[in-house]
C-alpha positions as CSV (number, residue, x, y, z in Angstrom):
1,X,-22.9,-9.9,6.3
2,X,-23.2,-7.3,9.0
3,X,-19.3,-5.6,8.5
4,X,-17.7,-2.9,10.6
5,X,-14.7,-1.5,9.1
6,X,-12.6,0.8,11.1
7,X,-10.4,3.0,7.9
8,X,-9.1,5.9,10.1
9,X,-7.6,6.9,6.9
10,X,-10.3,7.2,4.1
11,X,-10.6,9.6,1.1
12,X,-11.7,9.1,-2.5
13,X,-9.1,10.3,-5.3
14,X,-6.2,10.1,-3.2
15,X,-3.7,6.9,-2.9
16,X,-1.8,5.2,-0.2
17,X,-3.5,4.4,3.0
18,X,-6.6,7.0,2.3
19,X,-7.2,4.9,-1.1
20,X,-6.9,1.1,1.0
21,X,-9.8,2.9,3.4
22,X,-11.9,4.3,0.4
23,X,-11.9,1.5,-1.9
24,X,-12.3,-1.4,-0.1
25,X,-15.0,-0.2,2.1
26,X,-17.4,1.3,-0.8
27,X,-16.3,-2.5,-2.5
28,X,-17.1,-4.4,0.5
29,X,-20.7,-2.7,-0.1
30,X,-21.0,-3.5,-3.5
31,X,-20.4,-7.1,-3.2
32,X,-23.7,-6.7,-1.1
33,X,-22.5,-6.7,3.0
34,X,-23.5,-4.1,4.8
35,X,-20.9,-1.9,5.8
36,X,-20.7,0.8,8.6
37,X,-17.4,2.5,8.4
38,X,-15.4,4.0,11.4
39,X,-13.7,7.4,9.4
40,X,-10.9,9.8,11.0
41,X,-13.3,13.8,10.7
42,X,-10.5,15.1,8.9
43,X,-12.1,12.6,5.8
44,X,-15.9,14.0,6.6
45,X,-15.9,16.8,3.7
46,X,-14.3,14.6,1.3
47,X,-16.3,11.6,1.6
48,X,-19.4,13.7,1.9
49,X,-18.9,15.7,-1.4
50,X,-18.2,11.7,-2.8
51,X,-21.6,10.6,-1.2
52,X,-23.4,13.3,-3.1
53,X,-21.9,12.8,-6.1
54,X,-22.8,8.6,-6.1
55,X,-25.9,8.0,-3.9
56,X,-25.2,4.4,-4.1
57,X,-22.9,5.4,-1.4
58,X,-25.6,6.6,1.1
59,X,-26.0,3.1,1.7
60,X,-23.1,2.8,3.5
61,X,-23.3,4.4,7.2
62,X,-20.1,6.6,7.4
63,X,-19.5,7.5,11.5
64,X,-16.7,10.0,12.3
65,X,-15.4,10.0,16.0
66,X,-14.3,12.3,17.3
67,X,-11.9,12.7,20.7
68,X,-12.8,14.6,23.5
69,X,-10.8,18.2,23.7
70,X,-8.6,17.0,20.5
71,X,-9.1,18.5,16.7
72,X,-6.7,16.4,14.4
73,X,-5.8,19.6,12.7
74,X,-4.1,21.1,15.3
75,X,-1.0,19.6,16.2
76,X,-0.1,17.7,13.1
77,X,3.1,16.4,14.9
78,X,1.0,14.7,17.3
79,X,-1.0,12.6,15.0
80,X,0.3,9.4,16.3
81,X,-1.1,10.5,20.2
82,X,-4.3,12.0,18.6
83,X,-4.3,8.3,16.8
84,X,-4.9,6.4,19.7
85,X,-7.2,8.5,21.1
86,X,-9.5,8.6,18.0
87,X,-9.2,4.5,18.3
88,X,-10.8,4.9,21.9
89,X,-13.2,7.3,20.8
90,X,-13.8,4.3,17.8
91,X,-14.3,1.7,19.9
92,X,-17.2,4.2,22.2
93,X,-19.1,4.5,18.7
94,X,-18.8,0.8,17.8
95,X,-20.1,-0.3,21.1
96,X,-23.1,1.8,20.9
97,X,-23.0,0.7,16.8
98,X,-23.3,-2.6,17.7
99,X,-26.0,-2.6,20.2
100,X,-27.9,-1.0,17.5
101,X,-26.5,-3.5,14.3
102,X,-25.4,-6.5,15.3
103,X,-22.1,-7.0,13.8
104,X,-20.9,-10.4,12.3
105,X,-17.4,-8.8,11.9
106,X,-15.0,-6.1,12.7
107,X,-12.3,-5.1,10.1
108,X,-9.4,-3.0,10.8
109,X,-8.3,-2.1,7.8
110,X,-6.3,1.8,8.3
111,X,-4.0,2.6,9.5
112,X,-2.6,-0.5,8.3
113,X,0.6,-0.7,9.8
114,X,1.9,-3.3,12.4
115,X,2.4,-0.2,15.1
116,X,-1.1,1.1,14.9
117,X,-3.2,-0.3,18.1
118,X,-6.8,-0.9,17.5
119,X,-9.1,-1.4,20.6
120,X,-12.0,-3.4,18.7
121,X,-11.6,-7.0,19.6
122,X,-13.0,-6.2,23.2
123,X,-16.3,-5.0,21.0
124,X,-17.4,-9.0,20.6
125,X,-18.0,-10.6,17.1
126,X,-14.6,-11.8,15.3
127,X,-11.9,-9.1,14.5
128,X,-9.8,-9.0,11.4
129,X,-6.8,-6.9,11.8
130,X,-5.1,-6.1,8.4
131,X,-3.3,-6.4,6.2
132,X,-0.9,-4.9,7.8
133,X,2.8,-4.0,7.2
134,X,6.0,-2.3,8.2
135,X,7.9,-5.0,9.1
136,X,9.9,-4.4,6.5
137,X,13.9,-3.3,6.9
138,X,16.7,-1.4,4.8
139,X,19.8,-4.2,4.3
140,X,22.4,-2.7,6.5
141,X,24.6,-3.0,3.3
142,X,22.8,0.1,2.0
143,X,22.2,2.5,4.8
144,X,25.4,3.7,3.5
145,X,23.5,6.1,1.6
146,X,21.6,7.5,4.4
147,X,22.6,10.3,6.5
148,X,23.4,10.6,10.2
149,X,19.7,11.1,10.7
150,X,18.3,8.9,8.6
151,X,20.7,6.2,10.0
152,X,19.5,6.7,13.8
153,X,15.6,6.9,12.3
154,X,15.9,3.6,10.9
155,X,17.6,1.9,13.7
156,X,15.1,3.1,16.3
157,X,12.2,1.9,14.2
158,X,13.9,-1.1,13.9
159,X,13.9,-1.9,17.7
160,X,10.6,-0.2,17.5
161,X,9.1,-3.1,15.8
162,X,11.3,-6.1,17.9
163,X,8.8,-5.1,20.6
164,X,6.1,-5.6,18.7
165,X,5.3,-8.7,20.7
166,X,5.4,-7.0,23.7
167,X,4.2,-3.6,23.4
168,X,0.6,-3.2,25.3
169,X,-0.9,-1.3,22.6
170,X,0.1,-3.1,19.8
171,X,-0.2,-6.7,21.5
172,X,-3.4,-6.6,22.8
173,X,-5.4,-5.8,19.6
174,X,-3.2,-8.4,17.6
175,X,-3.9,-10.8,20.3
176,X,-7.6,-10.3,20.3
177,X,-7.6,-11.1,16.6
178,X,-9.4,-13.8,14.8
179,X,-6.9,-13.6,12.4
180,X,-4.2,-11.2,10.9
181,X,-3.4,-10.3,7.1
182,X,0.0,-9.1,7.1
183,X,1.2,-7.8,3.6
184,X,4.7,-9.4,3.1
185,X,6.4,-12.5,4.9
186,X,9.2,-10.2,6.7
187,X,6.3,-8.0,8.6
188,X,4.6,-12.0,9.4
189,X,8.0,-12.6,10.7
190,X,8.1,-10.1,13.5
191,X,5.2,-12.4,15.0
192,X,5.9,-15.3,17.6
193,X,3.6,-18.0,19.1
194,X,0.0,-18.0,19.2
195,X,0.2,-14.8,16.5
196,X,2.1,-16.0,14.1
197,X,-0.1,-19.0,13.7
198,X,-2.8,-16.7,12.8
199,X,-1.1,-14.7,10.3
200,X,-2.0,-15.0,6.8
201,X,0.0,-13.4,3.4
202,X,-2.6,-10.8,1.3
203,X,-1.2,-7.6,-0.3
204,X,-3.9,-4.9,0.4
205,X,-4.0,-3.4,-3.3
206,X,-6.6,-3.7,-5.9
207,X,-7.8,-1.4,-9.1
208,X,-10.9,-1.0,-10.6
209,X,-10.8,-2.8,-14.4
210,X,-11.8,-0.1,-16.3
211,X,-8.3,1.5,-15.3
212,X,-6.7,-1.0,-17.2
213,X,-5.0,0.2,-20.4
214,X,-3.6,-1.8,-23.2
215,X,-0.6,-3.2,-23.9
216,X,2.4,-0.4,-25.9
217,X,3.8,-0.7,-28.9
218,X,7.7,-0.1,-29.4
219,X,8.3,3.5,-28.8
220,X,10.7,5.7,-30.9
221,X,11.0,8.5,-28.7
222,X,13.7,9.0,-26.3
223,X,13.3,7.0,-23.0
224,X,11.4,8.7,-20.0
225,X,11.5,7.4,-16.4
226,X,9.0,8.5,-13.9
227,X,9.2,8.4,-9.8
228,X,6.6,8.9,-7.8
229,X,5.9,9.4,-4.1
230,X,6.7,11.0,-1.1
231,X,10.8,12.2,-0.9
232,X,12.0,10.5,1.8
233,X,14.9,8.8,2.7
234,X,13.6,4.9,2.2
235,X,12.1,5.3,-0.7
236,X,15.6,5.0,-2.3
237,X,15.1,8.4,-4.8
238,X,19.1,8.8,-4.2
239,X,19.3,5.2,-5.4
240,X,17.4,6.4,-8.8
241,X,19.5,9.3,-9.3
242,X,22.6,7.8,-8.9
243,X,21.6,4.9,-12.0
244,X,20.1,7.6,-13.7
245,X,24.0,9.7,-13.8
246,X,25.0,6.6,-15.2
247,X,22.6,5.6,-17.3
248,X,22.4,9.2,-19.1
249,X,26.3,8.9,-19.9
250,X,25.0,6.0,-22.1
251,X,21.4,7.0,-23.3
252,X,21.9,11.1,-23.2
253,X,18.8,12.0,-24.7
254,X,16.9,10.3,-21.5
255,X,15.1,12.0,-19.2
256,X,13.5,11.6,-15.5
257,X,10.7,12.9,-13.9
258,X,10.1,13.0,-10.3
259,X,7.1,13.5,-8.5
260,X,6.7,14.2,-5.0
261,X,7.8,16.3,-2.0
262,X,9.6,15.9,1.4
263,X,12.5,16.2,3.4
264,X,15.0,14.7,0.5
265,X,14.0,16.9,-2.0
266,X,17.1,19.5,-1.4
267,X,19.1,16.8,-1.2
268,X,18.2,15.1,-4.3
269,X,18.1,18.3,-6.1
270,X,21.8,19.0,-5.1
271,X,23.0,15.2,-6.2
272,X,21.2,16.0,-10.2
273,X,23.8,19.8,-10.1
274,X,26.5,17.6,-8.7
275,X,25.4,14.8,-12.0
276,X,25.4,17.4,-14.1
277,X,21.4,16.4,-14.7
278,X,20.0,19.6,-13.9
279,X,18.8,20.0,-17.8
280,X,17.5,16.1,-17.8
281,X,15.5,15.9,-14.5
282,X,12.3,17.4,-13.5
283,X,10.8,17.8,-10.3
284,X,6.5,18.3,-10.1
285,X,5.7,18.3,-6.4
286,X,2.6,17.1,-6.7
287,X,-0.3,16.2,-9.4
288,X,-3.8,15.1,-8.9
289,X,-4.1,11.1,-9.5
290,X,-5.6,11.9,-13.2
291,X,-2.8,13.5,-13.9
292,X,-0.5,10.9,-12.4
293,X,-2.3,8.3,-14.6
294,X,-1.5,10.7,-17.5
295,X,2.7,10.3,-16.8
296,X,2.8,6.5,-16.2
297,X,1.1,7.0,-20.3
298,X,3.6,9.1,-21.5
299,X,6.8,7.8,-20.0
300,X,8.3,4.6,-20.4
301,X,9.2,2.8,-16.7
302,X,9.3,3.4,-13.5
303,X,12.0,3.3,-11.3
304,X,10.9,2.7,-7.3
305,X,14.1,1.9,-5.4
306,X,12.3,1.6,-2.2
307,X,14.1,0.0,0.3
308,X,10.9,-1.0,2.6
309,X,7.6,-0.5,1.2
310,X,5.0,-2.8,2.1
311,X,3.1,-3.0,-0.9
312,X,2.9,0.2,-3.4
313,X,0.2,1.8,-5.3
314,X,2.0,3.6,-7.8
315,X,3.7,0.0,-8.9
316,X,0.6,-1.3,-9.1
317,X,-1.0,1.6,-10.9
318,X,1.8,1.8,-13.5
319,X,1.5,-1.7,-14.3
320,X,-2.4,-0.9,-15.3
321,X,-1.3,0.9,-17.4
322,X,1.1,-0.7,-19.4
323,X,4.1,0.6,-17.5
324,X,7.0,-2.1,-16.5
325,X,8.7,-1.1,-13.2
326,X,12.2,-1.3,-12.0
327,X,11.8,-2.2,-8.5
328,X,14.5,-3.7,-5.8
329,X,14.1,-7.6,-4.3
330,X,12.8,-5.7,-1.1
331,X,9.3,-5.5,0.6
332,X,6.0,-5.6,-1.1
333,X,7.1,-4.4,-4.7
334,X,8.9,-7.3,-5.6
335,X,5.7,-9.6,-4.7
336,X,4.0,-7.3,-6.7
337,X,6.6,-6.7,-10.2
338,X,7.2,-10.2,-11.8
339,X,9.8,-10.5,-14.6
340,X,7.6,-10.7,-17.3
341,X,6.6,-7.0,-16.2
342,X,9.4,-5.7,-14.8
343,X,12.8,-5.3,-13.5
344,X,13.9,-6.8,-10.0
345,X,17.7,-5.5,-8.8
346,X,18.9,-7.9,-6.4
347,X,20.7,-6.2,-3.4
348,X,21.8,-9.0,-1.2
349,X,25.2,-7.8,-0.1
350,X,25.3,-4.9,-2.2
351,X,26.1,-1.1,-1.5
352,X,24.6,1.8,-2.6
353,X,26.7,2.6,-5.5
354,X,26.6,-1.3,-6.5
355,X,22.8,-1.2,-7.1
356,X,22.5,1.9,-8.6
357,X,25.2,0.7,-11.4
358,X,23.2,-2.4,-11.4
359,X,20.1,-1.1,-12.2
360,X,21.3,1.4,-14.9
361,X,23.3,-1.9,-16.9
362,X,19.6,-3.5,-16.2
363,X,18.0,-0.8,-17.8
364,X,20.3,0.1,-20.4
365,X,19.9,-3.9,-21.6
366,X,16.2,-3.6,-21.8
367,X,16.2,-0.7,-23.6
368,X,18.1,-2.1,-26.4
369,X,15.7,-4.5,-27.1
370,X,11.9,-2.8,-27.6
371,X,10.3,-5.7,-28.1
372,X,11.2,-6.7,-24.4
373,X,10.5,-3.6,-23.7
374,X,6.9,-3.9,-25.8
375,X,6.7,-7.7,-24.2
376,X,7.1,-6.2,-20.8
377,X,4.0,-4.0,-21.0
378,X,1.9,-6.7,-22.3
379,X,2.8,-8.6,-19.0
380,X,2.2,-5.5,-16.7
381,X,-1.5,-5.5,-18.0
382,X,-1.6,-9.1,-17.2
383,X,0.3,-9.2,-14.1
384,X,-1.9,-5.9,-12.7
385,X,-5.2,-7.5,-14.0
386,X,-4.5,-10.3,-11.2
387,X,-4.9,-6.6,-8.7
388,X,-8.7,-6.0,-9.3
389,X,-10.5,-4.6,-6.7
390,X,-13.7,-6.8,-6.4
391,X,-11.9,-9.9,-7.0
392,X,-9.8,-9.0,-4.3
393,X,-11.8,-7.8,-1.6
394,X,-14.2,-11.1,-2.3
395,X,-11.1,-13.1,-1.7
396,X,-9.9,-11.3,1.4
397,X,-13.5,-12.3,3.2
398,X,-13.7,-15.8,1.8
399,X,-10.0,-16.1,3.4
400,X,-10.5,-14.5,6.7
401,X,-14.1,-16.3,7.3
402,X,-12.8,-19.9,6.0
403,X,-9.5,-19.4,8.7
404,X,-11.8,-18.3,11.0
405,X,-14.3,-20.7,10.8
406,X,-11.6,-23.3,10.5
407,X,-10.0,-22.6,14.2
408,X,-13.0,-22.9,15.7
409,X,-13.8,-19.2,16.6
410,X,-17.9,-18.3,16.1
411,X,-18.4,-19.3,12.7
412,X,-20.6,-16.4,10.5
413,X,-23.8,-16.7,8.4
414,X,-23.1,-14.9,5.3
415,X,-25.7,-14.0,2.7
416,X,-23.8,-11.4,0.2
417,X,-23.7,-11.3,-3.0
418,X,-21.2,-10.2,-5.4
419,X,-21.6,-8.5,-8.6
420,X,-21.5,-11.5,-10.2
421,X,-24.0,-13.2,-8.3
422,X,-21.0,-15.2,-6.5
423,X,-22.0,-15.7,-3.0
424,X,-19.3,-14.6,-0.8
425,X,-19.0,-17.7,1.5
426,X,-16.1,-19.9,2.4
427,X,-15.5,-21.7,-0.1
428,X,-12.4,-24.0,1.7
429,X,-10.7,-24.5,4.8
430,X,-7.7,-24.3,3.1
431,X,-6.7,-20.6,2.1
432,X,-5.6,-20.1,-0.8
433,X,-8.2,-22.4,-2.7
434,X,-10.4,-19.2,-3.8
């Protein structure tokens, strides 16, 4: 198959967004499509140093756009205005792509969020749109925690995304879609009429399965909780603190490590003097991914409060590695954590102080019983090995070709081959049969 993929974000040995672009494009080209990939110029070096490194990767055309009169490295405060103009500067270098190619599909993978306009389904062959997310929301029970700021910034991206059906640049790429993969129900829920009925459920993650680890033995060492990701107010970190004060009045020897910058860090820093944690918290502001990978195997769980991820590397990358999580019933995290791996605090009507005394009692329970704990591990490999990448991206395809195929829209011709000799066709009309 013939694939553009537009992955404005798109970097090797980096996570989030930058990892969603790097890995499923160089995986879309090793289950045998041929991919041309639509890459934001701030990505060139980084991909080019990867290209050298694998020449496999030559195979895949990498095309960096660039706007007229605009580098992306100057006004980094702008990035959303120099977004849409890189998407029309896209959509010049796919037309002329496409004379040239012949495309049997357009992806738009990155950015994947529900507010990022794409101009490709004017380009012709079917677009897929996704997945996308950030229809997620904080419960207003625990905005209590947030300050003044943080308050208003959530309620104007909440009225941000109620015009999602009506906003011009957002409506009229999701309109032109053949289908769109939305990462939880609640951002599928924003959609009405016509879009909706397109929408289908598919977290974006995957990992490779030589990342997996194997399942831990009962520790005796004195329990060690890891965070990590950017400091900002949903993410919850307060939420962590707060049930590790209470936890530590119970287990004193533990310990928590937080990784990651941003604008709560002061603010965090001041709630551990005002615990009395300074001696039991440590803050690393940031760590290459090896290194990461190197924490989740030395500490125990990981705590991620957040209050409206979509999906969530790091919980996905700690389960890989053995590592249960302690997540909230919120956004993509608690599709991902099941309770034979994890931890999931409910929060229906609860405040901020409730959960956090919640989750401590939670963890204080699991820790007095290792083999749950040990248990726990052996069902984060298991839960994570359902994540791997190939398997993944093959079913995404099958999924958006079989729904596309299925509503009547141009069907596709596919030849690819997997690395297991799979041909990547539809292999239903019903999703979910792959």
């Amino acid at each position: 198959m013939k694939l553009l993929i537009s992955a404005y974000g798109c970097e090797p040995n980096r996570g989030s967004e930058y990892a969603v672009g790097w890995n499923w494009a160089t995986e879309a080209h090793r289950l045998g499509h041929e991919v041309c990939v639509l890459v934001s110029p701030v990505h060139r070096d980084a991909i080019a140093a990867a290209v050298r490194e694998d020449v496999a990767l030559k195979e895949i055309r990498w095309v960096f756009p660039e706007p007229h009169y605009w580098s992306p490295k100057w006004s980094p405060k702008w990035w959303r205005t120099y977004y849409l103009l890189w998407q029309k500067a896209a959509l010049r270098a796919a037309r002329a792509l496409h004379r040239e190619v012949g495309f049997d599909l357009v992806h738009h993978l990155t950015w994947g969020g529900i507010r990022a306009a794409t101009f490709l389904g004017s380009l012709g062959p079917p677009l897929i749109i996704g997945p996308v997310g950030g229809g997620e929301t904080s419960p207003r029970s625990l905005r209590d925690g947030f300050r003044f700021r943080d308050k208003v910034l959530e309620t104007t991206r909440d009225l941000s995304n109620s015009t999602i059906n009506i906003n011009p640049l957002v409506r009229g790429g999701m309109a032109s879609a053949a289908v769109i993969f939305v990462k939880t129900a609640d951002t599928g829920d924003l959609f009405v009429g016509s879009m909706r009925q397109k929408t289908v459920l598919f977290i974006e993650l995957g990992i490779q399965k030589e990342q997996l680890s194997l399942p831990r033995m009962p520790r005796q060492t004195s329990p060690r909780f890891l965070y990590a990701g950017r400091l900002v107010y949903w993410k919850g970190v307060h939420i962590a603190v707060q049930a590790f004060a209470h936890l530590s009045k119970r287990v004193p020897q533990a310990r928590f490590t937080i990784v990651g910058s941003g604008p709560e860090e002061a603010r965090l820093k001041a709630d551990i003097l005002a615990y009395d944690l300074k001696e039991r918290v440590d803050f690393i502001s940031w760590l290459p991914q090896s290194r990461l990978f190197e924490l989740y195997d030395s500490h125990d769980l990981l705590l991620f409060p957040s209050l409206h991820d979509s999906s969530g590397g790091v919980v996905l990358e700690a389960l890989s590695r053995g590592m249960p999580v302690v997540c909230l019933d919120l956004g993509g995290p608690k599709d991902i954590v099941t309770l034979n791996s994890g931890v999931i605090i409910k929060t229906t009507g609860l405040n901020t102080a409730q959960v956090a005394s919640s989750m401590a009692s939670e963890i204080c329970d699991l820790f007095a019983s290792p083999m749950t704990l040990a248990k726990m591990s052996a069902g984060a490999i298991s839960r994570a090995n359902d994540f791997i990448l190939s398997n993944r991206v093959a079913q995404f395809y099958r999924e958006a070709l079989s729904f596309i195929e299925g509503s009547g829209t141009h069907p596709v011709t596919v030849a690819a081959q997997s690395g297991a000799d799979t041909p990547v066709v539809p292999v239903s009309r019903e999703l979910g049969d792959s």
